[in-house]
N, C-alpha and C positions, 0 to 999 in steps of 0.2 A: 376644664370647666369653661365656657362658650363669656365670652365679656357681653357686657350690654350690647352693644353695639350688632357682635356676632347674633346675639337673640331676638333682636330687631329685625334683621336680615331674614334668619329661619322662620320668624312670623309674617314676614311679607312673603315669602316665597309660599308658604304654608295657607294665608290667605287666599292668595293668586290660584293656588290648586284646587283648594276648596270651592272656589267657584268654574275654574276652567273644565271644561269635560262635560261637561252637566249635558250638553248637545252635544258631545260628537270631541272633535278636538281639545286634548286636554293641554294643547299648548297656547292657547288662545281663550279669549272671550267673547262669545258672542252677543248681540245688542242684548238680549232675554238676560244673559248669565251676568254681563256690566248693570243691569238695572236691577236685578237682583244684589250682586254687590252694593251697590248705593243706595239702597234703602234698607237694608242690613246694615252694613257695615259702615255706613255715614249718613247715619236717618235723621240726623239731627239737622246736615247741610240739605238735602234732600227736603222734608219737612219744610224749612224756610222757603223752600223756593215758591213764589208766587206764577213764576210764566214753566207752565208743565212742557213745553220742550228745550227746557235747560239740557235736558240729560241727554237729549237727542243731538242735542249741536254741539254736547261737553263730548259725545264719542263720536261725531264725524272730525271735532278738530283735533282730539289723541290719535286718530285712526289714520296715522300717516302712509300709508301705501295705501291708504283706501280699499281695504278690502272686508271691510266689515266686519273685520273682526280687531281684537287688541291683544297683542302678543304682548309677555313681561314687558320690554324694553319700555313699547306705550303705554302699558300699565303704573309702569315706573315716572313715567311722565305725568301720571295725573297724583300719584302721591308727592312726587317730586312738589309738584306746584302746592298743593295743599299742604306741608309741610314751608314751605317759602311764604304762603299767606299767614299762616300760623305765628312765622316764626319778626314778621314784619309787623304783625298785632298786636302778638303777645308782649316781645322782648322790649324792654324798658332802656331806650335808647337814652346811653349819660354823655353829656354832652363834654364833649373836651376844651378843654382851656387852648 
């Protein structure tokens, strides 16, 4: 039986698939298939945003080799981040003596 952790893993990877291919390569993202993910699958951050080329500069700066597209690794980078602002919001920092 797969621990949380492991099942976390299999649904990112499982995400990532689900949108990867959609054009052509199914090991990558392309701009069409990342803005599909983000208005799917984070339409709530999406939504909020007032200036409409957030998305556009949010994947030329994951899109480290510059090649227009987002492989896992970069993919991994923008949950990465979104996971570290969550977790700097959320978490109720106790102060120590």
């Amino acid at each position: 039986m797969p621990t949380e952790t492991e099942r976390c893993i299999e649904s990112l990877l499982a995400v990532f698939q689900r949108y990867a291919g959609r054009e052509g390569d199914n090991c990558t993202l392309s701009k069409k298939e990342f803005l599909a993910f983000m208005n799917t699958e984070l339409a709530a951050f999406t939504k909020n945003q007032k200036d409409p080329g957030v998305l556009d500069r949010m994947m030329k700066k994951l899109d480290l080799n510059s090649d227009g597209q987002l492989d896992f690794p970069e993919f991994l980078n923008l949950i990465g981040g979104i996971a570290v602002a969550c977790h700097d919001t959320l978490v109720v920092k106790t102060p120590h003596p």
